[in-house]
Structures are given as structure tokens and as C-alpha cells.
C-alpha positions as CSV (number, residue, x, y, z in Angstrom):
1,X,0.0,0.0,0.0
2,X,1.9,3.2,-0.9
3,X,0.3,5.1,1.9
4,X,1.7,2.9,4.4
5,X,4.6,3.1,2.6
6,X,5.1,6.6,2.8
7,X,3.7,7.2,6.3
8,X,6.7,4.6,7.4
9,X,9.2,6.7,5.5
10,X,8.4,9.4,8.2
11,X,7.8,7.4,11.2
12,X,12.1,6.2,10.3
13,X,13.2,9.5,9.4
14,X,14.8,12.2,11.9
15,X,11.4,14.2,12.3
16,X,10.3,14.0,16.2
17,X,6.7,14.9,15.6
18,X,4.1,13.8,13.2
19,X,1.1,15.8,12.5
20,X,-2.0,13.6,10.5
21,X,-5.4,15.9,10.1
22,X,-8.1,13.9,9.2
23,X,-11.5,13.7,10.3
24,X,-11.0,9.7,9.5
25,X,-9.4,9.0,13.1
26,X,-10.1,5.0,12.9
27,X,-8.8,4.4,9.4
28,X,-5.5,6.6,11.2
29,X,-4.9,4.7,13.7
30,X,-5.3,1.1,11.8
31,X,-2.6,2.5,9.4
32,X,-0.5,2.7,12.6
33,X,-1.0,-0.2,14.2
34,X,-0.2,-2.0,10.7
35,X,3.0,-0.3,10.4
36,X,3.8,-0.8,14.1
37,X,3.1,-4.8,13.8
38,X,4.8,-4.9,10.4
39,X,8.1,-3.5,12.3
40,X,7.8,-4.5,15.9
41,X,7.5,-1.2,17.4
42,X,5.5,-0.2,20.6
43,X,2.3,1.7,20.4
44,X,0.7,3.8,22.6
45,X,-2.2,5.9,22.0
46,X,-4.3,8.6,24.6
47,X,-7.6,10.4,24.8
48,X,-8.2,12.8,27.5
49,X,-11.3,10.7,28.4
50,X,-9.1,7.0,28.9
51,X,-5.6,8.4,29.5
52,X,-2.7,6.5,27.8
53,X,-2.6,2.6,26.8
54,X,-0.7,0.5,24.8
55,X,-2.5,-0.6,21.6
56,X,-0.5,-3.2,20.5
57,X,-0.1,-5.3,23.8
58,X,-2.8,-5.2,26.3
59,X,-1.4,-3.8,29.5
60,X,-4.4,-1.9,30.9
61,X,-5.1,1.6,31.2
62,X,-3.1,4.1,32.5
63,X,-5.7,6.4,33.9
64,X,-3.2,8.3,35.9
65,X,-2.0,9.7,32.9
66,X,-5.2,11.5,31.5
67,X,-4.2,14.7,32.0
68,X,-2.5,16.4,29.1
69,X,1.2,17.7,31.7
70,X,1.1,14.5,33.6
71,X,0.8,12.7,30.1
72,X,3.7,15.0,28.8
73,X,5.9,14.1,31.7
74,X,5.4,10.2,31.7
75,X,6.5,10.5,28.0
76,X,9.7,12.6,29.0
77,X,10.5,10.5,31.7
78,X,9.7,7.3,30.1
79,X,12.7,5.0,28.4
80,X,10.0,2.7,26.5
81,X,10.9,3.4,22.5
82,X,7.9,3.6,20.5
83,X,5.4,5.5,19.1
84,X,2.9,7.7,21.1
85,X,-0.4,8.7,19.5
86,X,-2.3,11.6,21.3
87,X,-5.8,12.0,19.6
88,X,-7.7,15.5,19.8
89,X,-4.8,17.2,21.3
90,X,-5.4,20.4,19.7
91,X,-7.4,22.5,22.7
92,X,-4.1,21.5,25.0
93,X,-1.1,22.0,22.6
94,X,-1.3,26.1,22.9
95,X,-0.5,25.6,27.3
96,X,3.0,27.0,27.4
97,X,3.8,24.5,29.5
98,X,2.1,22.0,27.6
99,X,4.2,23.5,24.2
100,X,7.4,23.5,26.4
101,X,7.4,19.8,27.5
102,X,6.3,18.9,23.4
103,X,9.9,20.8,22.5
104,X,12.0,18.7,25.0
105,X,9.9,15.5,24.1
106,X,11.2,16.2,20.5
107,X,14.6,17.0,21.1
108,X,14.7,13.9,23.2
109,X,13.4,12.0,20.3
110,X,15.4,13.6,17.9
111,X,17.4,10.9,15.3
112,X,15.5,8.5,16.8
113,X,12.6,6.3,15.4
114,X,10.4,7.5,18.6
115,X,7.5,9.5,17.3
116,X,4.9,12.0,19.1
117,X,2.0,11.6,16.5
118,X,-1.0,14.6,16.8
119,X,-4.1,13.3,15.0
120,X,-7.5,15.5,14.9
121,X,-9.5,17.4,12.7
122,X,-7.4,20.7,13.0
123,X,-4.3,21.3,14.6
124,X,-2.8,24.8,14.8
125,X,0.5,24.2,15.8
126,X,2.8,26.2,18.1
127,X,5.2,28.6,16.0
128,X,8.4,27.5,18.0
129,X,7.3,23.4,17.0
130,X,6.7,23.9,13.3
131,X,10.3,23.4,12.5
132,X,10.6,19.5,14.9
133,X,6.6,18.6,13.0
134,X,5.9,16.5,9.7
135,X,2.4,16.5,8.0
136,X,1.2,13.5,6.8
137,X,-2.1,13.7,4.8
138,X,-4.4,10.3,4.5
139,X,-5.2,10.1,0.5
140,X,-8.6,10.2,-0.6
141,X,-9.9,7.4,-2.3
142,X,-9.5,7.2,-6.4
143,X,-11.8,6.0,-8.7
144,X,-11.1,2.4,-8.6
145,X,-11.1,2.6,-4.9
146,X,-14.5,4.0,-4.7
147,X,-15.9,1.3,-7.7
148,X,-14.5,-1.0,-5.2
149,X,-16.7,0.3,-2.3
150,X,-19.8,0.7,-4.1
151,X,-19.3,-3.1,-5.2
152,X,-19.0,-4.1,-1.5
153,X,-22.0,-1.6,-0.6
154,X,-24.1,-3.5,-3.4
155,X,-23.2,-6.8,-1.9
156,X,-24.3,-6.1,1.4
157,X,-27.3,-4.2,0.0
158,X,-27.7,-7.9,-1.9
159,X,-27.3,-9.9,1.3
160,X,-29.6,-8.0,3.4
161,X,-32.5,-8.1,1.0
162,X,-32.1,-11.0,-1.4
163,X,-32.3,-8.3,-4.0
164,X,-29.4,-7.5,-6.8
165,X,-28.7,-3.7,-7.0
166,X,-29.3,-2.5,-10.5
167,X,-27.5,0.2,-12.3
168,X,-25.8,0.5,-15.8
169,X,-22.1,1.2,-16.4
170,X,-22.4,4.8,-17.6
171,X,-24.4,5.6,-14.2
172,X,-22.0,3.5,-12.1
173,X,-19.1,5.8,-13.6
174,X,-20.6,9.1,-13.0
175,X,-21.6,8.0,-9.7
176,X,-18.2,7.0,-8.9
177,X,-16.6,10.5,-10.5
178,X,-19.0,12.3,-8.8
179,X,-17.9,11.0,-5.4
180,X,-14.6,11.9,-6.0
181,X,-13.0,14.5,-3.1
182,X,-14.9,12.6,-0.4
183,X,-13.1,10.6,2.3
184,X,-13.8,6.4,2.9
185,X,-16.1,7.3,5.4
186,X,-18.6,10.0,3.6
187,X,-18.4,7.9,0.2
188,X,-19.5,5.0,1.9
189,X,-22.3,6.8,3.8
190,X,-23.2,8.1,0.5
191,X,-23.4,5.0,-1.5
192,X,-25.4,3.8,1.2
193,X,-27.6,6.1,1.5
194,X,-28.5,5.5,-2.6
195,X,-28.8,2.1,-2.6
196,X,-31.0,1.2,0.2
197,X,-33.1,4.0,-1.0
198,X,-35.0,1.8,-3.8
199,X,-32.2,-0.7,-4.4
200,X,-31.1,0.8,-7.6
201,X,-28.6,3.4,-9.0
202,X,-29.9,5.7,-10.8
203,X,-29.5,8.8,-13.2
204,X,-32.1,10.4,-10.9
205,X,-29.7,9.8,-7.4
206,X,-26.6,11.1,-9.4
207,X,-27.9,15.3,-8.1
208,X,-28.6,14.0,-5.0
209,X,-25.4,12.9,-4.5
210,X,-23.7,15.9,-5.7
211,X,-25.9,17.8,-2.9
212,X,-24.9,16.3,-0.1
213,X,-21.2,16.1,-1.3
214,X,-21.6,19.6,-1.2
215,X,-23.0,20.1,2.1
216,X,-20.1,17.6,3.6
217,X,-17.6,20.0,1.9
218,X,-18.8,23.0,2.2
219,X,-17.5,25.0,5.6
220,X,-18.9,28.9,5.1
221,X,-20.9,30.8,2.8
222,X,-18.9,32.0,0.5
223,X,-20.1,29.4,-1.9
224,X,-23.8,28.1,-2.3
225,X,-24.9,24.9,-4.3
226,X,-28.1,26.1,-6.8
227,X,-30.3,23.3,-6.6
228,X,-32.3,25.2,-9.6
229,X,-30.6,25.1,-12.6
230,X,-32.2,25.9,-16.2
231,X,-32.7,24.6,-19.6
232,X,-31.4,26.8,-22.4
233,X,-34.8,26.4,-23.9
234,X,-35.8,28.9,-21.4
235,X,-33.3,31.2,-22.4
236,X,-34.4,33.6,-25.8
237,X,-31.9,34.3,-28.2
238,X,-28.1,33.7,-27.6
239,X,-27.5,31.6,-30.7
240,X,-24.0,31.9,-30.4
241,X,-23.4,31.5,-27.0
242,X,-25.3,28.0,-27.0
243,X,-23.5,26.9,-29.8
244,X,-20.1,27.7,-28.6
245,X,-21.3,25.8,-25.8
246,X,-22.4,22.7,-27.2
247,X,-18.8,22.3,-29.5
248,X,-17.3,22.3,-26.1
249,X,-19.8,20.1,-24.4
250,X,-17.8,16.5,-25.0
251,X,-14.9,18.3,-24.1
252,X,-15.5,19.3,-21.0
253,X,-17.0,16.1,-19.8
254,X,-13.5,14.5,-21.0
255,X,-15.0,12.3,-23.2
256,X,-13.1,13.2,-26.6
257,X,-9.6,12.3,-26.4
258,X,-7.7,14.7,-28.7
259,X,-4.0,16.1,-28.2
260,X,-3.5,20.1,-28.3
261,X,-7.3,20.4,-27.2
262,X,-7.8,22.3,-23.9
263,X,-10.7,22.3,-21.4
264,X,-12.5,24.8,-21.5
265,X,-12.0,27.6,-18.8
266,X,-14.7,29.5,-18.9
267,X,-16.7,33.0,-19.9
268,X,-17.3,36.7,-19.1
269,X,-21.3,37.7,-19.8
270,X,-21.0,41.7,-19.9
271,X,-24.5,42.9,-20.9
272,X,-27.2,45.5,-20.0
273,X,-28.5,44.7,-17.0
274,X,-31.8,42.2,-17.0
275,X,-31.0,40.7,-20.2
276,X,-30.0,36.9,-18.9
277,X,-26.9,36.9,-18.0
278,X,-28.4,35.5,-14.9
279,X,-30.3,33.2,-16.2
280,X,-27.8,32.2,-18.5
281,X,-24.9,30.9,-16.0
282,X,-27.6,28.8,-14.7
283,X,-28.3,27.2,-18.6
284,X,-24.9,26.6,-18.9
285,X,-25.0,23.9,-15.5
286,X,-28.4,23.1,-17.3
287,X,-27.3,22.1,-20.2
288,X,-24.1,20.2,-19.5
289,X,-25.6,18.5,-16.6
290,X,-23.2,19.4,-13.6
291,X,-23.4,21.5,-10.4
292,X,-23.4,24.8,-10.2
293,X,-22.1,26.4,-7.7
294,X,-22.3,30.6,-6.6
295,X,-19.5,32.5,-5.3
296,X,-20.8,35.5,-3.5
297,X,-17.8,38.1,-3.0
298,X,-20.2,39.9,-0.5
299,X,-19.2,36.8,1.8
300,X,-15.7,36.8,1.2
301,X,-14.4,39.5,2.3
302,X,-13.7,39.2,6.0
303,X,-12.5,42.3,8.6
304,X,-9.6,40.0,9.9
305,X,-6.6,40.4,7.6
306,X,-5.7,37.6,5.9
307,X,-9.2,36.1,6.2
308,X,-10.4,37.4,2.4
309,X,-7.8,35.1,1.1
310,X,-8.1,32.2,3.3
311,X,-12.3,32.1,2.5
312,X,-11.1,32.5,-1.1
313,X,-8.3,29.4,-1.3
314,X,-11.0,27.1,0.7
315,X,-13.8,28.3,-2.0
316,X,-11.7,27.1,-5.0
317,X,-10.7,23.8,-3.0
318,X,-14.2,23.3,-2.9
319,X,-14.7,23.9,-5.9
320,X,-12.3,21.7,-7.1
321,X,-13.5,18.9,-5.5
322,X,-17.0,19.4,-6.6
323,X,-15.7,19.3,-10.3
324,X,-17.1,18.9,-12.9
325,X,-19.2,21.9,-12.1
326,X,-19.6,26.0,-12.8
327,X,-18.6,28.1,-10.8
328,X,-20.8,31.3,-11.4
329,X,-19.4,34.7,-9.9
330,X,-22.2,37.1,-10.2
331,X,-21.6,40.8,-11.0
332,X,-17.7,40.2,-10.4
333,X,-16.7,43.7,-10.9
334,X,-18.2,44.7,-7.5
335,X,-15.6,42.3,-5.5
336,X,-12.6,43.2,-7.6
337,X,-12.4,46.5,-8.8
338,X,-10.2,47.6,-5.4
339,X,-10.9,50.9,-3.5
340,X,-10.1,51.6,0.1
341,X,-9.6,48.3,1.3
342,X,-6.2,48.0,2.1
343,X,-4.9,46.1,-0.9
344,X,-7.5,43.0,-0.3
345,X,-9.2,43.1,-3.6
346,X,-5.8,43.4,-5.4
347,X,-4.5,40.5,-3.4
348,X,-7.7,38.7,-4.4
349,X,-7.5,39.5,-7.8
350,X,-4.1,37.9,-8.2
351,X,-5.1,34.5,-6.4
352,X,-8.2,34.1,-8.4
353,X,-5.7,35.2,-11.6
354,X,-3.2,32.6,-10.2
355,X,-6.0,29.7,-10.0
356,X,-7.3,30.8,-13.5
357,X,-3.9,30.1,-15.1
358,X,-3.2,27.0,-12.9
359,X,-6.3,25.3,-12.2
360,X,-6.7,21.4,-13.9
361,X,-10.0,20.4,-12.3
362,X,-13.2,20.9,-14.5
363,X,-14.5,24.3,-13.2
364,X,-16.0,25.8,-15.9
365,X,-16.1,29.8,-14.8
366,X,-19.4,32.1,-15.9
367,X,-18.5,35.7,-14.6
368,X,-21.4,38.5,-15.3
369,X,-20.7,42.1,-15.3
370,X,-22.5,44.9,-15.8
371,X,-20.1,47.7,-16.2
372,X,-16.9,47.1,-17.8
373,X,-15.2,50.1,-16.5
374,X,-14.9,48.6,-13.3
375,X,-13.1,45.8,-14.3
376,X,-9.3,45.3,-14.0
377,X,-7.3,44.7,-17.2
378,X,-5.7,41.8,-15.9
379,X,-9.2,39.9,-16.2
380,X,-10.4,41.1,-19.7
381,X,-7.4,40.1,-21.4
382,X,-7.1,36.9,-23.9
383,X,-6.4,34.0,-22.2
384,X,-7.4,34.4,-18.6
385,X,-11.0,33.2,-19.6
386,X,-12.1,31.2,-22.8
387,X,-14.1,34.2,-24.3
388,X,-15.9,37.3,-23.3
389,X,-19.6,37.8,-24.9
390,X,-21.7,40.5,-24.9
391,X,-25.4,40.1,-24.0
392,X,-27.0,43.2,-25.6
393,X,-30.9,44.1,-25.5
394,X,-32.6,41.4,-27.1
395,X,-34.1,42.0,-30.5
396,X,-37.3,41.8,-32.8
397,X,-37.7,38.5,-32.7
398,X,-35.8,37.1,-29.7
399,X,-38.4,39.4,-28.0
400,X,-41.5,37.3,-29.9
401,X,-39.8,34.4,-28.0
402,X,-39.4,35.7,-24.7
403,X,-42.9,36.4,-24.9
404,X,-43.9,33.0,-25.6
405,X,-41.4,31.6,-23.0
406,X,-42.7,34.1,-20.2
407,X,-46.0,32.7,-21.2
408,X,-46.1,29.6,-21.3
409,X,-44.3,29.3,-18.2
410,X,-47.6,30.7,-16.6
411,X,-49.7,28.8,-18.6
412,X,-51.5,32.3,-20.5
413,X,-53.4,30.9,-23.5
414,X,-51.3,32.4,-26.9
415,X,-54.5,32.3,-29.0
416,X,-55.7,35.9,-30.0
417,X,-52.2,37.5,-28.5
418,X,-50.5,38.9,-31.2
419,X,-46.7,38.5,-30.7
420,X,-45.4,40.6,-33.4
421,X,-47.4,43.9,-32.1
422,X,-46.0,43.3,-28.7
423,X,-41.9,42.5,-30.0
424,X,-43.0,46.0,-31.8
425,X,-44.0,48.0,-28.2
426,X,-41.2,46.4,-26.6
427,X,-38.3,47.8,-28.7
428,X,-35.8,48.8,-26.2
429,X,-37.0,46.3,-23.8
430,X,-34.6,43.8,-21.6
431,X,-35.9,40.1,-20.8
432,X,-36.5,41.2,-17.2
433,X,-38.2,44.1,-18.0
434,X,-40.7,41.8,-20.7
435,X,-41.2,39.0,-17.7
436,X,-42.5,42.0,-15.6
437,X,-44.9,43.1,-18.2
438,X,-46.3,39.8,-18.4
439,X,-46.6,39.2,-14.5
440,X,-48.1,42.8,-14.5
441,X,-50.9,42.1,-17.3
442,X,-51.2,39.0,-15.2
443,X,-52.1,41.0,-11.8
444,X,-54.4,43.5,-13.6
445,X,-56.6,41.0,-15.3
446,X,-56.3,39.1,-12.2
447,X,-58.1,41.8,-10.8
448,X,-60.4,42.7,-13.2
449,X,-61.3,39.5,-13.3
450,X,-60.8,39.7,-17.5
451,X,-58.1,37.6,-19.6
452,X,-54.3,38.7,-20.7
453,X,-54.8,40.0,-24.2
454,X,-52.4,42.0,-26.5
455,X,-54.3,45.8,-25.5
456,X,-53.3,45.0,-21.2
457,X,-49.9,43.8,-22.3
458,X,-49.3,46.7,-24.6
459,X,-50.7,49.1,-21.6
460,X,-48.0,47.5,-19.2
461,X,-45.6,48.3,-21.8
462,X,-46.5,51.9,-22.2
463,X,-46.9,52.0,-18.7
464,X,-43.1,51.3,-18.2
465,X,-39.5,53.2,-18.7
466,X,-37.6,50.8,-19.7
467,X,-33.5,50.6,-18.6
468,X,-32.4,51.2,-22.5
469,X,-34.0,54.9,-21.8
470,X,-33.0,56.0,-18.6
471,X,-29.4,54.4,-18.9
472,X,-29.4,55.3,-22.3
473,X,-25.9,56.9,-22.6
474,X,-24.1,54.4,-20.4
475,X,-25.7,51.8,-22.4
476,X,-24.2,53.0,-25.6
477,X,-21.0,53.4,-24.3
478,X,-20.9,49.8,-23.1
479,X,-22.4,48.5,-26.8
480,X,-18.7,51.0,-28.5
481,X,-16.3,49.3,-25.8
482,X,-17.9,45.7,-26.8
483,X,-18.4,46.5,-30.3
484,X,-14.6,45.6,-31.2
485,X,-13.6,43.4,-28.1
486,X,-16.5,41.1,-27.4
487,X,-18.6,38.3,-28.9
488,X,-22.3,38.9,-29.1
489,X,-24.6,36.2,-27.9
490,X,-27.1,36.7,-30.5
């Protein structure tokens, strides 16, 4: 097993202390007593609640030894070689005194194969012990490791009812990718929790998964899972856009093998405001049948220094795991266009810059912005993301379909309403602003007790100012800036 392997590397080299985090304390400790078997070692291990016993011959108790200085000082004093596991030493390790007998421990141990071993789910480790401390990280399972464990999760499933578990290869390998990231323990929980469900795996368990793989993951706000995602059939217009999505669609799922083809990044939306850029990120999850996942700069910024960045590396590890997903970053410019913030945004600007360039997982990007004079250079420039498109105010007859899709979604009989008179009216209009009209003519005829026709639609046209008037100027500006550096939609 090379993670024995390499965890007995350290427990023979010259490091005194051994620091595993891991939330997995069981499958820890078996690795230990395996490589304390395999070379004849002793090993000890302590809880605060038992005090310290020897694991690998039964000697009793030692419930003298509970507390955390009368533990430290048996180990100082103590001429038995062997390895000493303290578990959930974390809230103790921070006691001067407590740090003080850890240093003498390790110089004591120094060149020897005598090991202190921390293991819990976070340990912040004394500045003046960093230098005498080696991490050891347990690996996540791979693919054929968690095939493996759904095989033996189907067996038992087949033992306890009589009953074969049925699935099909392509849903066994998605199910498998999409539990990649997760530890033995909350894979196995997982694949538990779909099979005794009905006894079956299915396309339909595959979200359900990737929701609470999420929630397991997930440790702030900063990111949010939308359970809601779209079809682009809901979406008017942006011809382009959905075709220069669907080229890419086999190749971000990995399934064409082709040197000198790269995966696909991801896109800036810059629009008018209320035209679907919105509404779009969520197609794009929609239509390629992944996650998507918000990041909400309003959360990430923190008023303890260093913090920002933190929340941001943890977002994108996240992230990462959760791959193959989108990430959509909603009205970006307002998290990194700087100001009086003491150099955070910049700092955030270069990690997210750094990840762009550097990141391998499948995390397909959709940024929005409304104004581009807000954004820095360093984003809008070829290469950082796939492409940048420009979502402009939709026109004659991607307003006819809006119409229809606004709608039907409400179930308003089409039959007398003439489309072409109200694309006409609308001129100017942005899909939010048609979807308003409609639920308005809705309301009124609601109250009237009357049906929607073309005259109350037309009146809650009239009756309305539209963005493209009062934002007139800063609209054209944006449409001269995109005219020559952007890809329209439509």
C-alpha cells in the first residue's frame, strides 16, 4: 500500500513529531497499528477521556495519565521506545507549559525512530514546534477505490434483502466521478444512502449525490450549491453563445480524447442589466448536466486580515472537488475593482488570476458584469478566460420568444395575442423588463377578473421606462467598448 509506505518513511526518518489531520481518526490509527506490527514497534495511544494505553499489547489503562502535563511528563521520563499517539490534542497544545514539554519531548526523540503523532480534525501548531513537525495527509480514495466500495455496498445491500442492486455502467461511472474529493467514510455513507433508498442506481440519485457532497464539503458561505438550474430552452436568443457551448460540451465532460485540445475555462457575460446573463450561467450547469455552484464576493471578504484570502483558497478547493461543475461569480466587478480596502481586492485578484492560469479540475467559470469600467485589465485580457460575450438588448424577434417563453411558463393561452405587435412595443426592452410586463398584465386581469390579451400587455408596456431609456448613454457606451472586443450572444 503506498500510503503505508510513505507514512513509514516518516515514522524512520529524523522528524520527532508527526502531525496527520483527518476527520477519519479509525482508518489513522489502523494504518499505525499495521506499520507498528509490520516492524515491531511499541504503540501507545491517549484520549483525555481514557488516558494512555498501549495498543499493541494489552497492559491496561493508564488512567493516571489523562491529564494532558502528567501525560507529557510520563513520555519525558519514560525510556519505552515507540510511538505515542495523542488524539484531539489540539485545545491542550497552545498551554505553554504544555508547548514547552512537546519541545524537550522532540529533542529527546530527535534521530531516533520514537514518534509523538498529533491526529484530529485541526491542529494549529505552536510557531516555536513547526520546525521539529511533519504533516502526513491520509489520501482520498481514487476511482477504482470507490468502484470498489460501491461493489461491496451492493453486496451487502444484496445480502440483506435477497435483491441484486441494478445500475448501468455509464451511471456507475458518474456516480463513482461524482464522489470523488470525499473521504472512505462519507463515500460510503453516500453510496449507502443511494442504494437502500430503492435498491437501484440511478440517473435520478446522481444530483442528489452531488448535494450532499456539497454540504459535507462546504464549511462557510462563500459558496452556495443552486439546486435550480435551467434549460437553455428557457433562455431567448443567444444563438451563439449556445453553440459555442455545445462544440465544447464533450470536451468538457472528458470524453473526446484529442492532443492540443484544452478544457475549456470558462466566460465573461457583460450585458445590460436584465437581459439573462443571470439566467444564463444557470443554462450553462443546465445544459451540461453538472453543479453549479455561486460565489458570493459579498461573503468573502472578511475584517480580519488575511481572512479574504483564506475564504477565497478554501472556496476554489471546494470547488475543485466538486468538479465537474460551474462556478458562477455574479456581478464580479463589485468584489474586484479595489478601493479603500487595504490592498485585499488586489490580493484577491491575483489569487483568483493565479488559480485561473493554474487550475486542472473541471470548473468551468461564468463571470457577469454589468459595467466594464470597473473591471481590471488583468481579467479582460485573452487567455485568462475562454471568451468574453456581450449580452445586448434582445431583438425583434428574440423578444417574440421571450414572450412565448414568459407565457407559457404561466400557462397564458397564446391564441388571440398577437406576438409581433408586442416585440414591436417592446423595442428597447430587456428580458426582465418583458417578464415583468407579463406578470403585471397577469395581476391586472387578475383583478379585473378579464383575460391577458395584447391591448393589457401593450398598456403595461406603455406604462413602463424601460433601462435602454434612462441608462441610455451608459448603455451606448458599453455596446462601443464591446463592439470591437467582445462576442455577441445573439
Amino acid at each position: 500500500m503506498p500510503e503505508q509506505k510513505d507514512l513509514e518513511l516518516l515514522i524512520h526518518g529524523h522528524t520527532p513529531i508527526l502531525q496527520i489531520e483527518t476527520h477519519e481518526e479509525k482508518r489513522a490509527l489502523d494504518l499505525l497499528v499495521r506499520i507498528a506490527t509490520h516492524n515491531t514497534i511499541p504503540l501507545f495511544q491517549w484520549s483525555v477521556t481514557e488516558g494512555l494505553r498501549r495498543v499493541d499489547i494489552d497492559l491496561g489503562i493508564q488512567r493516571h495519565n489523562a491529564e494532558p502535563k502528567d501525560l507529557l511528563g510520563h513520555i519525558k521520563s519514560s525510556n519505552v521506545d515507540g510511538l505515542y499517539v495523542l488524539l484531539d490534542f489540539d485545545p491542550y497544545i497552545q498551554d505553554p507549559v504544555n508547548e514547552r514539554f512537546i519541545k524537550e519531548i522532540a529533542m529527546k526523540f530527535e534521530g531516533t525512530s520514537n514518534k509523538l503523532i498529533f491526529i484530529s480534525h485541526h491542529i494549529d501548531m505552536p510557531a516555536g514546534l513547526v520546525k521539529r513537525v511533519a504533516r502526513f495527509d491520509l489520501k482520498l480514495p481514487d476511482s477504482k477505490a470507490l468502484e470498489s466500495l460501491v461493489r461491496d455496498e451492493a453486496g451487502k445491500w444484496q445480502i440483506e434483502s435477497n435483491n441484486k442492486v441494478s445500475t448501468d455502467k455509464k451511471t456507475l461511472q458518474r456516480l463513482v466521478r461524482n464522489l470523488g474529493g470525499l473521504t472512505y467514510n462519507d463515500a460510503r455513507r453516500l453510496i449507502r444512502n443511494v442504494i437502500v433508498d430503492d435498491g437501484a442506481i440511478t440517473e435520478d440519485d446522481l444530483p442528489e449525490v452531488m448535494k450532499a457532497k456539497y454540504q459535507l464539503l462546504n464549511r462557510d458561505d462563500v459558496l452556495s450549491f443552486e439546486f435550480e438550474t435551467t434549460r437553455f430552452s428557457d433562455v431567448g436568443g443567444m444563438r451563439k453563445l449556445k453553440q459555442w457551448l455545445q462544440q465544447r460540451e464533450k470536451i468538457f465532460h472528458g470524453l473526446v480524447d484529442q492532443a492540443g485540445i484544452d478544457t475549456p475555462k470558462g466566460v465573461l457575460l457583460l450585458g445590460v442589466q436584465g437581459c439573462g446573463k443571470s439566467l444564463a450561467a444557470k443554462a450553462i450547469a443546465g445544459i451540461w448536466n453538472v453543479p453549479l455552484l455561486r460565489f458570493d464576493f459579498g461573503a468573502l471578504y472578511d475584517k480580519f486580515i488575511g481572512e479574504s484570502e483564506k475564504n477565497l483558497r478554501e472556496s476554489l478547493k471546494t470547488a475543485e472537488v466538486m468538479a465537474p461543475c460551474v462556478m458562477w461569480i455574479d456581478e464580479i466587478e463589485k468584489g474586484i475593482s479595489g478601493g479603500n480596502d487595504d490592498g485585499t481586492s488586489k490580493r484577491i485578484l491575483g489569487s483568483l488570476l493565479t488559480w485561473l492560469a493554474e487550475n486542472r479540475a473541471n470548473v468551468f467559470i461564468v463571470a457577469t458584469a454589468n459595467n466594464i469600467e470597473d473591471l481590471p485589465p488583468e481579467l479582460i485580457r485573452k487567455g485568462r478566460l475562454d471568451e468574453i460575450f456581450f449580452v445586448d438588448l434582445p431583438k425583434h424577434d428574440v423578444r417574440k420568444q421571450i414572450f412565448t417563453i414568459h407565457l407559457d411558463k404561466r400557462d397564458i393561452s397564446q391564441s388571440g395575442i398577437d406576438l409581433e405587435q408586442l416585440a414591436k412595443e417592446s423595442e428597447g426592452f430587456s428580458g426582465s423588463e418583458i417578464e415583468q410586463a407579463v406578470v403585471s398584465a397577469i395581476y391586472s386581469s387578475y383583478g379585473s377578473d378579464a383575460q391577458v390579451t395584447t391591448e393589457s400587455l401593450v398598456e403595461e408596456i406603455k406604462a413602463t421606462r424601460p433601462l435602454s431609456v434612462v441608462m441610455d448613454t451608459q448603455i451606448e457606451n458599453l455596446r462601443h467598448w464591446a463592439s470591437s472586443r467582445t462576442v455577441p450572444v445573439d
